[in-house]
TITIPA-703394 format. One line per 3 residues: number of its first residue (from 0); their letters; for each residue x, y, z of C-alpha. Coordinates in nm, 2 decimals, padded with zeros to 4 digits. Layout:
REM residues N
NUM> A> X,Y,Z | ...
This chain:
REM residues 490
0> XXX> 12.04,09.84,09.45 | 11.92,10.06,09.69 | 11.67,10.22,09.40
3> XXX> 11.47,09.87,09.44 | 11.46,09.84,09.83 | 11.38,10.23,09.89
6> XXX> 11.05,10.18,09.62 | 10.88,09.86,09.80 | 10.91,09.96,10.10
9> XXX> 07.87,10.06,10.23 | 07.51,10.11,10.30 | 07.30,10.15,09.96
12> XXX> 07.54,10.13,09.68 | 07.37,10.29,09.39 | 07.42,10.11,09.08
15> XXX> 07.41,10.36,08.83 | 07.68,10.28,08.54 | 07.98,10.49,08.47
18> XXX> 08.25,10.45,08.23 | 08.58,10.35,08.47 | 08.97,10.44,08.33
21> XXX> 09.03,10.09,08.21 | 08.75,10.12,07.96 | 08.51,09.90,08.16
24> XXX> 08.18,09.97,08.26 | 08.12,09.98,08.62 | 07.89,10.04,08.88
27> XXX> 07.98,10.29,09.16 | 07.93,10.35,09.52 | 07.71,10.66,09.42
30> XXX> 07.52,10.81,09.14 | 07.69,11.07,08.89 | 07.65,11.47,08.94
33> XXX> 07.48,11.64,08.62 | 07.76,11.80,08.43 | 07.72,12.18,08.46
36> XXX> 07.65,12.35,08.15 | 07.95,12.47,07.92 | 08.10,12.85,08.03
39> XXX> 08.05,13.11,07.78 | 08.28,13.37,07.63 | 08.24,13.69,07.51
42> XXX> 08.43,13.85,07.26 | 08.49,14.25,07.19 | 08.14,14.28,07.37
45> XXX> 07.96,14.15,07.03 | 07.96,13.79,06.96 | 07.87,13.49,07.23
48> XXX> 07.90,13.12,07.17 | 07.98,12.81,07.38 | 08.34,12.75,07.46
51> XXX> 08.38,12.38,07.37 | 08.77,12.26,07.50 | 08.91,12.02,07.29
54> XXX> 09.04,11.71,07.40 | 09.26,11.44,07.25 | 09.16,11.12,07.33
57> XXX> 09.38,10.84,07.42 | 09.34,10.52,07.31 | 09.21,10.32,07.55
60> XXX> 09.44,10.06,07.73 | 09.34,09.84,08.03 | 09.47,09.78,08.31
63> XXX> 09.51,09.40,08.25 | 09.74,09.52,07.91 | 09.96,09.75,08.14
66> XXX> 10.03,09.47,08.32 | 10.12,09.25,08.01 | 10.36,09.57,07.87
69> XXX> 10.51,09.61,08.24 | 10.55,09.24,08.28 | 10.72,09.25,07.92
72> XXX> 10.94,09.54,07.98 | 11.09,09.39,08.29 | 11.16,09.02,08.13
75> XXX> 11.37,09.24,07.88 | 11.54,09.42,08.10 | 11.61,09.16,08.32
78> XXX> 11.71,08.95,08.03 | 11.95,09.21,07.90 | 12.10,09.26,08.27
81> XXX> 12.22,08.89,08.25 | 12.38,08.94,07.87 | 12.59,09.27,07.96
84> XXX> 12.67,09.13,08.33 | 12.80,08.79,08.25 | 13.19,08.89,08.23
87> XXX> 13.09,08.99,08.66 | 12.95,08.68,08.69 | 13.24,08.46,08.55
90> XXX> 13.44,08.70,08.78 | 13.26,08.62,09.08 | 13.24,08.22,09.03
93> XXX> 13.65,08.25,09.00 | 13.64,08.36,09.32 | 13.35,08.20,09.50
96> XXX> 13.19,07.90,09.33 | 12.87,07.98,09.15 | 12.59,07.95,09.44
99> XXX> 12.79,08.21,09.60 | 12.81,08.41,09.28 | 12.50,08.37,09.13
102> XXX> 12.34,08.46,09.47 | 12.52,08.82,09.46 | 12.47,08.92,09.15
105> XXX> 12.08,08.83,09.18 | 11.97,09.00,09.52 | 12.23,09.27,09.43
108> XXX> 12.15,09.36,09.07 | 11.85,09.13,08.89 | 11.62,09.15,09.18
111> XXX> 11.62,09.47,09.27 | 11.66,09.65,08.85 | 11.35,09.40,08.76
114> XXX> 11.14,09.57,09.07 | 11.27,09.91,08.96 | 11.14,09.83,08.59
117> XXX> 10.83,09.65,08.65 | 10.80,09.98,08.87 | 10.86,10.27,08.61
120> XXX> 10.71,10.11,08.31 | 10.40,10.12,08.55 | 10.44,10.48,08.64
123> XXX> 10.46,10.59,08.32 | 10.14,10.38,08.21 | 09.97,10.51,08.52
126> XXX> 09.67,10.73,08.44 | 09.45,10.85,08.73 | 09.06,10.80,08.61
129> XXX> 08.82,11.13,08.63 | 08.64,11.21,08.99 | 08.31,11.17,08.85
132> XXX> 08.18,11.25,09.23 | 08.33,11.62,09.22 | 08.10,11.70,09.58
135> XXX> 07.96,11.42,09.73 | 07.75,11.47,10.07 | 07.77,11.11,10.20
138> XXX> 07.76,11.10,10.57 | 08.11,11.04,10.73 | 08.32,10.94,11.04
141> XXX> 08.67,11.04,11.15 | 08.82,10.85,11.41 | 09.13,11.03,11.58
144> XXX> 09.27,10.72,11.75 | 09.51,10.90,12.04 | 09.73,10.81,12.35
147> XXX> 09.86,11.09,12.55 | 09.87,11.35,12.25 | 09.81,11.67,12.41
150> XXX> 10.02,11.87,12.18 | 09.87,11.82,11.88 | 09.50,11.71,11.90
153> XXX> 09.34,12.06,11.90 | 09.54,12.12,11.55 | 09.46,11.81,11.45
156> XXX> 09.04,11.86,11.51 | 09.07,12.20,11.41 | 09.21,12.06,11.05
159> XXX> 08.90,11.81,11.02 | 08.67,12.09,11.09 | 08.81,12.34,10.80
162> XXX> 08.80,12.07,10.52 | 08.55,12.18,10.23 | 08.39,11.88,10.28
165> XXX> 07.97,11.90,10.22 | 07.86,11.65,10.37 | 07.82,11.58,10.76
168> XXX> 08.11,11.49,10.89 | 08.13,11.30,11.31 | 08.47,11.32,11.47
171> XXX> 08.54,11.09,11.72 | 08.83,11.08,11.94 | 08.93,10.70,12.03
174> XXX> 09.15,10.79,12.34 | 09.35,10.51,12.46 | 09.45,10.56,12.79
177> XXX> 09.59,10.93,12.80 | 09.74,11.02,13.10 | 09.81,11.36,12.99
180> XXX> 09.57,11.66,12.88 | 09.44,11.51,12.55 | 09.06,11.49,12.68
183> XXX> 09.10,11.83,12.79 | 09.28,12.00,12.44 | 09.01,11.84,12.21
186> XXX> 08.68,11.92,12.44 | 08.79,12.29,12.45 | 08.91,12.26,12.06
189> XXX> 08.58,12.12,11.94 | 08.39,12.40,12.22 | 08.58,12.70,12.09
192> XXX> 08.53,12.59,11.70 | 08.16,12.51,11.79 | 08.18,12.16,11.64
195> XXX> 08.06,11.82,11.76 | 08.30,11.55,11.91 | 08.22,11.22,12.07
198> XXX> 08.57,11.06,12.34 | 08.53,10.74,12.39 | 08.72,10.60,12.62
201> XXX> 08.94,10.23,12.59 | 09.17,10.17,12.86 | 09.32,09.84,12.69
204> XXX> 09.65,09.93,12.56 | 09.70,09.91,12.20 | 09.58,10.14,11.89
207> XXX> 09.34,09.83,11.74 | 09.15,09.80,12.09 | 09.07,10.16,12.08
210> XXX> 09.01,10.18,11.70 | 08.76,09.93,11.73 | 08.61,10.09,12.05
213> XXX> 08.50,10.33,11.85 | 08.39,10.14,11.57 | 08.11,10.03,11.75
216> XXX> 07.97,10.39,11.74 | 08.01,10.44,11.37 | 07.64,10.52,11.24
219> XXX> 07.78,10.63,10.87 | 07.88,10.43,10.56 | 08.20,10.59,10.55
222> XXX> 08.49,10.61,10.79 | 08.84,10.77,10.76 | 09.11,10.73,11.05
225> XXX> 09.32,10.95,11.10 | 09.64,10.97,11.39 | 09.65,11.22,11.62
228> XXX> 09.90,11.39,11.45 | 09.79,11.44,11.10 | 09.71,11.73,10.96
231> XXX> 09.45,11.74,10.70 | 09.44,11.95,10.36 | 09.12,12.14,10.29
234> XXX> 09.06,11.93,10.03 | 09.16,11.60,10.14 | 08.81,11.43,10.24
237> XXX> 08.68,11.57,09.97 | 08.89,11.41,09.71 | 08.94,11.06,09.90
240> XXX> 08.56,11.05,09.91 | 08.57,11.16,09.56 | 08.79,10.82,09.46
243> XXX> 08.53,10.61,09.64 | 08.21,10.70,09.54 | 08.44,10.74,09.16
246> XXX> 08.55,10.35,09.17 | 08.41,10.05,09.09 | 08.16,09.91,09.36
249> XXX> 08.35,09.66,09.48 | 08.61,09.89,09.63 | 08.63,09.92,10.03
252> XXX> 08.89,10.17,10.11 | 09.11,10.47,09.95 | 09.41,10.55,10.09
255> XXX> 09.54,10.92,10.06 | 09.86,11.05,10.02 | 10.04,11.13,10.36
258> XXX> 10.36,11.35,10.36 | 10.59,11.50,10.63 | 10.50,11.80,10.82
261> XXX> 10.85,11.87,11.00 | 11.06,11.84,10.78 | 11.26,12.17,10.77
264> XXX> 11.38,11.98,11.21 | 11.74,11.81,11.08 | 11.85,11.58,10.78
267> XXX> 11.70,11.26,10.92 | 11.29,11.47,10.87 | 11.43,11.61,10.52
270> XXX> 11.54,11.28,10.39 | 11.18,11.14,10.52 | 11.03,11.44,10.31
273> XXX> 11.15,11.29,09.97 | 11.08,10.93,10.10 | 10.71,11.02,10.15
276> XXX> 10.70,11.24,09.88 | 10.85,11.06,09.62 | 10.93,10.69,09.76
279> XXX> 10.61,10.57,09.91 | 10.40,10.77,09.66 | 10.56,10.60,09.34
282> XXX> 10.48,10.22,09.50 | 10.12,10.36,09.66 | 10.10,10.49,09.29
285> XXX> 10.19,10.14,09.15 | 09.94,09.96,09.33 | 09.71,10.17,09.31
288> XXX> 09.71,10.11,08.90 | 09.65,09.76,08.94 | 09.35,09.83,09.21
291> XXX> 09.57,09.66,09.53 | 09.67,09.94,09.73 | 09.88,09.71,10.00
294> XXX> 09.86,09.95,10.29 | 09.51,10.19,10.38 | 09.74,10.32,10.66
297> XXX> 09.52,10.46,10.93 | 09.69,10.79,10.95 | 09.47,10.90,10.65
300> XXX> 09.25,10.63,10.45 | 08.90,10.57,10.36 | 08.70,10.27,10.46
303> XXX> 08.34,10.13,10.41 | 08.24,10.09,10.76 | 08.01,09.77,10.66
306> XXX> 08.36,09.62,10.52 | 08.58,09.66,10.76 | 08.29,09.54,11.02
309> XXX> 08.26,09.22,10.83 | 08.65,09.12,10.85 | 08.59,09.14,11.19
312> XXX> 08.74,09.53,11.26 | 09.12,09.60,11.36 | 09.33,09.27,11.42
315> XXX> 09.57,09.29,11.75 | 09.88,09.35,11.52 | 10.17,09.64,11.52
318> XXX> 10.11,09.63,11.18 | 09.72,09.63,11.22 | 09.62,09.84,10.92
321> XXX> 09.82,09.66,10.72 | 09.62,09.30,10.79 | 09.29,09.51,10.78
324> XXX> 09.39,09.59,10.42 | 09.50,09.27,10.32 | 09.14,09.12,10.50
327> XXX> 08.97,09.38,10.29 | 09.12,09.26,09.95 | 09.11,08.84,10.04
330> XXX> 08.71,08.81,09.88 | 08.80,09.00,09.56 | 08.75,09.37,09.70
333> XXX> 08.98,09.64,09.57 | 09.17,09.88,09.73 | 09.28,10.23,09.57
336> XXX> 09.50,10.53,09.62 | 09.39,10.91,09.59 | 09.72,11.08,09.52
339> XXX> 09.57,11.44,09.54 | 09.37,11.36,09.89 | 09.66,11.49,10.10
342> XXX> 09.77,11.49,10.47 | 10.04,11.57,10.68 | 10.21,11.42,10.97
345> XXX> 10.52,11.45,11.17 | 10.82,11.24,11.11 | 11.03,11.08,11.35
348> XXX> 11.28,11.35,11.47 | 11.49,11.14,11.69 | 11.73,10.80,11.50
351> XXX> 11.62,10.60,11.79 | 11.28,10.67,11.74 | 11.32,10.63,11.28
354> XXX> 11.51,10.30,11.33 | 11.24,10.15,11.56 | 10.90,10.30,11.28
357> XXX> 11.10,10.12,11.02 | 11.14,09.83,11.24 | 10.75,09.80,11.30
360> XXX> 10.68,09.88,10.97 | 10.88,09.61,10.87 | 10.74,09.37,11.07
363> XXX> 10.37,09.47,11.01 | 10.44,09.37,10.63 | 10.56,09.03,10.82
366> XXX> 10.22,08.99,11.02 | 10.00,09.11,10.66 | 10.20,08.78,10.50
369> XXX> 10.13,08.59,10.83 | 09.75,08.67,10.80 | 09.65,08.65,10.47
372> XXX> 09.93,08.49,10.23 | 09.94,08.68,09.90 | 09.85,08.30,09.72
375> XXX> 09.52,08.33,09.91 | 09.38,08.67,09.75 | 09.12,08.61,09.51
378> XXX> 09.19,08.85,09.25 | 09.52,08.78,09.03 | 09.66,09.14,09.03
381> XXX> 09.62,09.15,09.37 | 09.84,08.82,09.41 | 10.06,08.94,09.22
384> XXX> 10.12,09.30,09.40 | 10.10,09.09,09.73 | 10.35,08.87,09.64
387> XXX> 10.60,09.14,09.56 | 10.60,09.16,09.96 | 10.76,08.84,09.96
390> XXX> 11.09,08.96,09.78 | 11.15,09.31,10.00 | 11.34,09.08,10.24
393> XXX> 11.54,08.97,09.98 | 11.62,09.31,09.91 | 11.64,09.42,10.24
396> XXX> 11.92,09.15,10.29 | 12.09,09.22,09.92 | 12.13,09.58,10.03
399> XXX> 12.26,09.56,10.38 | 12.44,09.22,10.36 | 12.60,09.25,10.04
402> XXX> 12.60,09.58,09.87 | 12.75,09.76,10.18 | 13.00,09.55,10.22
405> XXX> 13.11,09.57,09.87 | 13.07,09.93,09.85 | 13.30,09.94,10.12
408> XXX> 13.55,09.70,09.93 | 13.46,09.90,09.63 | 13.68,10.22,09.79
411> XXX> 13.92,10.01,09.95 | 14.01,09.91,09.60 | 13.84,09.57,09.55
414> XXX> 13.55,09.61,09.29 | 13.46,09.24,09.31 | 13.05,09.28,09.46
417> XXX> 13.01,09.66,09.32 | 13.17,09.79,09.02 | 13.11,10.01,08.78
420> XXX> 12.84,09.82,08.59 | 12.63,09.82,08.96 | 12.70,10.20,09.00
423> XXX> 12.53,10.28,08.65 | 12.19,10.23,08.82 | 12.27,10.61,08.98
426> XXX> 12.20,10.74,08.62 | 11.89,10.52,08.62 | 11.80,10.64,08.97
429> XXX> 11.78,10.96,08.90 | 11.55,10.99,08.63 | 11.32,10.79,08.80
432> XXX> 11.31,10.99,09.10 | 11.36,11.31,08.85 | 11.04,11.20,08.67
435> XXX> 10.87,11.13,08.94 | 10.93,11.48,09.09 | 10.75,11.60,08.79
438> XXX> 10.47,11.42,08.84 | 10.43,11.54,09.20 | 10.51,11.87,09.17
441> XXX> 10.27,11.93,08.86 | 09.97,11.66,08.91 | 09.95,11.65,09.30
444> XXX> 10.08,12.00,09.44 | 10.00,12.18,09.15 | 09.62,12.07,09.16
447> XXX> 09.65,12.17,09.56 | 09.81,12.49,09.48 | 10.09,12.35,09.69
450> XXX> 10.46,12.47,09.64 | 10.74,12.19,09.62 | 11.01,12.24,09.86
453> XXX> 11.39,12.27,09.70 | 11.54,12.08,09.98 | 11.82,11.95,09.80
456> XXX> 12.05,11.87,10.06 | 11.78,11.66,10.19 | 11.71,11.52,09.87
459> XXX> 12.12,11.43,09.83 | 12.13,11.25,10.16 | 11.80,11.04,10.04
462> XXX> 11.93,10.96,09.71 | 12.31,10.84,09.86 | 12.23,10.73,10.30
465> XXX> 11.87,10.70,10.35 | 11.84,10.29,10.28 | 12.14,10.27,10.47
468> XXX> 11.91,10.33,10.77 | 11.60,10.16,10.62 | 11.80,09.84,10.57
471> XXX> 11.92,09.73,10.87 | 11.57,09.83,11.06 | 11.38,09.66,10.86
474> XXX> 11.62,09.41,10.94 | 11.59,09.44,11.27 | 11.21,09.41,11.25
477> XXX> 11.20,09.09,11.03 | 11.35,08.90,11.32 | 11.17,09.04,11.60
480> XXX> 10.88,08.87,11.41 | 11.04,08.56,11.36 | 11.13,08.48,11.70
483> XXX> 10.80,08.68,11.85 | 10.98,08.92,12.02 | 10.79,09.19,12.22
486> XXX> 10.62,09.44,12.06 | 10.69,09.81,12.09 | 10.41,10.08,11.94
489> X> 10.68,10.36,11.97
């Protein structure tokens, strides 16, 4: 059970044809680098020929048909769940009625093992298409939106600055009110690195007023946000421009991949470790198969600035990169994920301070349905993805409502909610989570040169404790929307 609720949580286009990885031939945001010429070997000093790699090709296999298989592998699975679980559910309508019964079992066990299917099936059919942009040049803007983050924003700059990115890159620091020294720390930063940065200054509280502030002084076709404490890879814009300028034309935003930075503080950043490394990269993974990336969070993603201008900028919202996503994808646009585009940001440190992220995180997903329904996108795979959304709550309330209290029940004795036929998704859990570790470690880190933490204390508590935090915030966060409680940015 708590497998399925830990996963779901433009100027110029050139219009030069390139083959995409579903087999179709699209246009892209740029035109195609000449392949270099084929390296040459030498052997014993004597002979000299063109090394020609070979390559197996797989057969080809849309994206609409890994939907059909993925769709068709969870109807099984689900059907199969109710044929072995049928003795639990005579069991529970015994004792109380079926409504009652039925109920359980679904949010407890069909619910959240058909998520956890539909899920891997599409992780394991999950192919990321060639960059065919290896170094593009296009002219970009990072906007650092900040509010009294004097610690960090010089590191944060100084990161932007040493990315291997070729083209010309504008940084521009969208202060929001800092009463503190975070003018000060970027204007010497930028001084003592020699590098441009424009402040501009929005006194209205709230991270959407200042994003859009300094919207209005974009001048490129690209934008990426970033918060004021992320840390970016060297090759991060690189690779996230890379996806864009790789992808059909119709995309208007990549989001990267964004991990912790502190995690080596206590238990609470280690769990978070594995939760960004594993959790929210499998379901960014997911979506980003099926071209509706959910979420462009603004602490590292990739935006058209034409696009985002047209659906009207950054909505007043605690969740507002969330509805800007979901405003992006409403016409038909697409949305993708750049798994190797990395960044790193620091966790919360504190409970307090976790319990109330997952809370607003929880109820930005609320304000994305709010905005723009999942019925209302255009595109069917983009419905679909959205309307997953519409079932986390369901989870949310399976997990802490239900399969608490029956684990608790389960110790005391009583295996009437969980028994041993609910606690054989452990097995199941861990070879998800054990395959995706493979992935990560050999496709994203190993391409980075990156090294994969052990951590496997951390990586314990996450598999066994970590929803039963997640849970109850997010909880907490679906009714602050309901009854329009007062919203808290921190």
């Amino acid at each position: 059970m708590g497998v399925g609720a830990a996963f779901l949580k433009g100027a110029g286009r050139d219009m030069r044809l390139l083959r995409g990885s579903d087999g179709q031939v699209e246009p892209t945001h740029a035109p195609a680098t000449t392949p270099a010429p084929a390296p040459t070997s030498t052997l014993s000093g004597t002979a000299r020929w063109k090394a020609t790699p070979v390559r197996l090709r797989l057969p080809y296999v849309s994206v609409a048909a890994k939907f059909t298989m993925a769709m068709t592998f969870t109807l099984g699975w689900v059907a199969l769940s109710v044929w072995i679980s049928s003795a639990w559910v005579d069991e529970l309508d015994a004792l109380t009625g079926p409504v009652i019964a039925w109920t359980i079992v679904v949010l407890v066990a069909y619910l959240p093992g058909a998520i956890v299917a539909f899920l891997a099936v599409s992780l394991v059919l999950d192919r990321q298409p060639p960059l065919h942009m290896e170094s593009p040049t296009t002219p970009l803007t990072v906007i650092i939106a900040a509010r009294n983050e004097e610690r960090g924003i010089g590191e944060t700059i100084a990161a932007i600055s040493r990315t291997d990115y070729a083209g010309p890159v504008t940084i521009i620091l969208a202060d929001n009110g800092s009463t503190d020294g975070t003018c000060d720390v970027a204007r010497k930063t930028a001084a003592d690195l020699d590098i441009s940065l424009q402040i501009i200054s929005e006194l209205t509280p709230g991270k959407s007023n200042a994003l859009n502030t300094a919207l209005e002084h974009v001048e490129t076709p690209y934008l990426v946000t970033v918060d004021a404490d992320t840390i970016l890879h060297l090759e991060s814009l690189r690779r996230l421009v890379s996806r864009l300028e790789s992808a059909p034309s119709d995309t208007a935003a990549v989001a990267g991949t964004v991990l912790v930075g502190n995690s080596r503080v206590n238990l609470l950043t280690k769990m978070q470790e594995w939760d960004y490394y594993l959790g929210i990269a499998a379901v960014k993974r997911m979506q980003g198969l099926y071209q509706a990336t959910l979420v462009a969070q603004g602490a590292f993603s990739l935006y058209l600035t034409a696009e985002v201008r047209r659906v009207g900028g950054w909505p007043d919202a605690i969740g507002e990169d969330i509805v800007v996503t979901w405003r992006l994808m409403e016409n038909g646009e697409r949305v993708l994920f750049e798994p190797t585009a990395v960044a790193f940001t620091d966790a919360p440190v504190r409970l307090r301070h976790f319990m109330r992220q997952r809370a607003r995180w929880a109820r930005g997903m609320m304000e994305g349905i709010a905005a723009v329904p999942p019925w209302r996108q255009t595109r069917p795979l983009t419905r679909f993805i959205a309307g997953l959304d519409l079932l986390i709550p369901l989870l949310d309330v399976g997990y802490a409502l239900i399969w608490l209290p029956g684990l608790v029940l389960f110790f005391l004795g009583y295996p009437v909610i969980v028994s041993v036929w609910t606690l054989a998704v452990l097995p199941i859990t861990l070879l998800v989570y054990g395959g995706l570790r493979t992935f990560q470690s050999r496709h994203v880190f190993g391409s980075l040169n990156l090294v994969v933490r052990r951590n496997r204390f951390g990586y314990v508590a996450f598999l066994l404790g970590y929803q039963v935090l997640c849970s109850p915030a997010s909880l907490a966060g679906y009714a602050q929307h309901l009854v329009g409680a007062r919203r808290r940015w921190s």
